[in-house]
N, C-alpha and C positions, 0 to 999 in steps of 0.2 A: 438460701435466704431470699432471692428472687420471689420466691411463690408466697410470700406474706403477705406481698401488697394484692393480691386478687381474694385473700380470706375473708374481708368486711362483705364483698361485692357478692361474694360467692353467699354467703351466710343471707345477706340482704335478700338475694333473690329467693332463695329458700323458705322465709317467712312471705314472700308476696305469695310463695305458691299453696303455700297452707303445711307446706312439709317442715323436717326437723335434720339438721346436719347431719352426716354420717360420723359413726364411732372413729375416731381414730385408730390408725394402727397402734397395736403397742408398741413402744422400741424394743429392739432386738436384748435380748436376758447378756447380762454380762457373764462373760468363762469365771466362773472362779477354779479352785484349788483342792482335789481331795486324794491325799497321798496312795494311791496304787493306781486310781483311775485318769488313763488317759485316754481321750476322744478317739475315733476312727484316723481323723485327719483336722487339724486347724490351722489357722491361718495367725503368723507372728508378725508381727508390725513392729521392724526397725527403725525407729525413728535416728536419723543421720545427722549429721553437719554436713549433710547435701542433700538429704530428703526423705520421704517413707522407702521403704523395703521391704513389702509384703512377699512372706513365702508362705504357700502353701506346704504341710509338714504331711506325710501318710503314712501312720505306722505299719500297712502292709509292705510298705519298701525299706526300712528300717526299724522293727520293735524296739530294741532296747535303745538305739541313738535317739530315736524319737521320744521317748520317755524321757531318758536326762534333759534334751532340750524343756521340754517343758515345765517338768522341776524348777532347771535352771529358770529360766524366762519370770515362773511364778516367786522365783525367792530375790528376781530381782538383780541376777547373777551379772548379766550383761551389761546393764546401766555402766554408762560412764568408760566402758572397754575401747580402745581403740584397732582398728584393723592396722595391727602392729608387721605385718608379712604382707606387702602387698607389692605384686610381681605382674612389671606392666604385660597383658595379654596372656598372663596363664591364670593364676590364684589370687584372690583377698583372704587373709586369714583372721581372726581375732578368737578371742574367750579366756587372755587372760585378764583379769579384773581388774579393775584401776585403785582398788584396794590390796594391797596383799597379802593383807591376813583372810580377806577375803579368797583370794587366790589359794591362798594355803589349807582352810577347811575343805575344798573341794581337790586339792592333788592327788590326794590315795583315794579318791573314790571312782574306781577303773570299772568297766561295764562292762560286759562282752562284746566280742564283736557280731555283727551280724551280718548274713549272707548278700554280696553284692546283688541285688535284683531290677536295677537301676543304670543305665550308662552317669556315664561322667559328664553330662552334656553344660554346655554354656546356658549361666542361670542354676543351674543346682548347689545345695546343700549339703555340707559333705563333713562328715568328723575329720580333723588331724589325728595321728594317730603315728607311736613310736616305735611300732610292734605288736604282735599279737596281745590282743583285750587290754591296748595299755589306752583306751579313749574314755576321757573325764569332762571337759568341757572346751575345749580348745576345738573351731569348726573352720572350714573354708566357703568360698563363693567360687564354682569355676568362671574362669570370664572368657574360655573358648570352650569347645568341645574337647575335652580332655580325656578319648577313650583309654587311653593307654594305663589309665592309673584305675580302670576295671580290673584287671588282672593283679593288680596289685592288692586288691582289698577292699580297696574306699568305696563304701557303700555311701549312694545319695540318701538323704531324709526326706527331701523335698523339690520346691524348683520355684523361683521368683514367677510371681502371679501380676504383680505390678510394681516398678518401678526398678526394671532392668535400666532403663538410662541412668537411672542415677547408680548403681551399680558402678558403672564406666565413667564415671565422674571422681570418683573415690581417688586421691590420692596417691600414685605408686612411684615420685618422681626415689625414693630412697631406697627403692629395690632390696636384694637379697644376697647381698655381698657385704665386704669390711663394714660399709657406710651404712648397713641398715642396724634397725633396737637388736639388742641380745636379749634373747629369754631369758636367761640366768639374771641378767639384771631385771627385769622388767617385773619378772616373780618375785623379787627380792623387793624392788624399788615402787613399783606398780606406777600410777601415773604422775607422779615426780620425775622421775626419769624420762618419759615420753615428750613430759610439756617442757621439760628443759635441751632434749636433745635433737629433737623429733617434735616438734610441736605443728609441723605442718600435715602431720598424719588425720585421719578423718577419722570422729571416734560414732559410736554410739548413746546419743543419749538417753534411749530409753529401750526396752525391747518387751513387748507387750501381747498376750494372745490374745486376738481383738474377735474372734468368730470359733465356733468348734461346730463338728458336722459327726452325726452317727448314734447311735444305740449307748454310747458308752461317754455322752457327753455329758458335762455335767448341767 
């Protein structure tokens, strides 16, 4: 917003020269949505109760994970989810819905899994997952370098591109023991139960694909 106040000046001096302003840039085309096509790579913007959380998403390091996210994201999935699993210095987790009926059209909709191509690095994007192709919309944040859970399976989708400090700001005092949300309730209950038991968890309020890059954007 700075740079308004030199547009008169700028524009002024342009008619003493006998010249004509420059075209503007166009703004950048908004992502929309068309069911099979997703982009090379784009960028989701987590809007927090502690700030943005841009990730860069590339479906050469996960196809089919990268797909449901953006599904999701485009129907709106994440809005209002809180990061229900969060474990100071290993994981953030969230993706169940703060709705749960919400939560419930998307349960039985399991994906395959797809080939680990990615470390577990601090800053990635990463499916939860219960077992073999059992991942639907449920994701984590690693917040170290968590190689060890390579070999395990967990393919990254992505990697935080801006706003890893607020990442580390997020909430974890209710860890992953007795004291932390139960999923069984939380699927049942969705954000009723959160804001009455758990209401100091940091949720998401919105989750948005703000950029797409490649051949196959829309």
């Amino acid at each position: 917003m700075r740079h308004l106040l030199a547009f008169p000046l700028i524009l002024v001096l342009a008619a003493c020269a006998g010249s004509t302003a420059s075209t503007p840039m166009p703004a950048p085309a908004v992502p929309t949505f068309q069911a099979g096509v997703v982009p090379d790579s784009f960028v989701l913007r987590l809007a927090t109760t502690k700030g943005d959380i841009d990730v860069m998403l590339r479906r050469h390091w996960s196809p089919n994970g990268v797909g449901r996210v953006y599904e999701a994201a485009f129907a709106n999935y994440y809005d209002g989810a809180r990061f229900f699993r969060a474990i100071r210095g290993f994981v953030v987790q969230f993706g169940i819905a703060a709705d749960p009926a919400v939560s419930a059209s998307w349960r039985e909709r399991r994906i395959p899994d797809d080939t680990v191509r990615e470390s577990n690095r601090r800053g990635t994007l990463v499916f939860a997952a219960g077992g073999p192709d059992t991942r639907t919309t449920q994701l984590f944040f690693n917040l170290r370098d968590n190689a060890r859970l390579d070999a395990m399976g967990f393919a990254p989708l992505g990697e935080i591109v801006a706003g890893l400090e607020v990442l580390d700001q997020l909430f974890t005092g209710y860890g992953d023991g007795s004291a932390a949300p139960r999923q069984d309730r939380l699927g049942a209950e969705g954000e009723t139960y959160l804001a009455a038991e758990f209401p100091l968890l940091d949720k998401i309020n919105s989750a948005r694909v703000v950029r797409t890059f490649g051949p196959d954007a829309p």
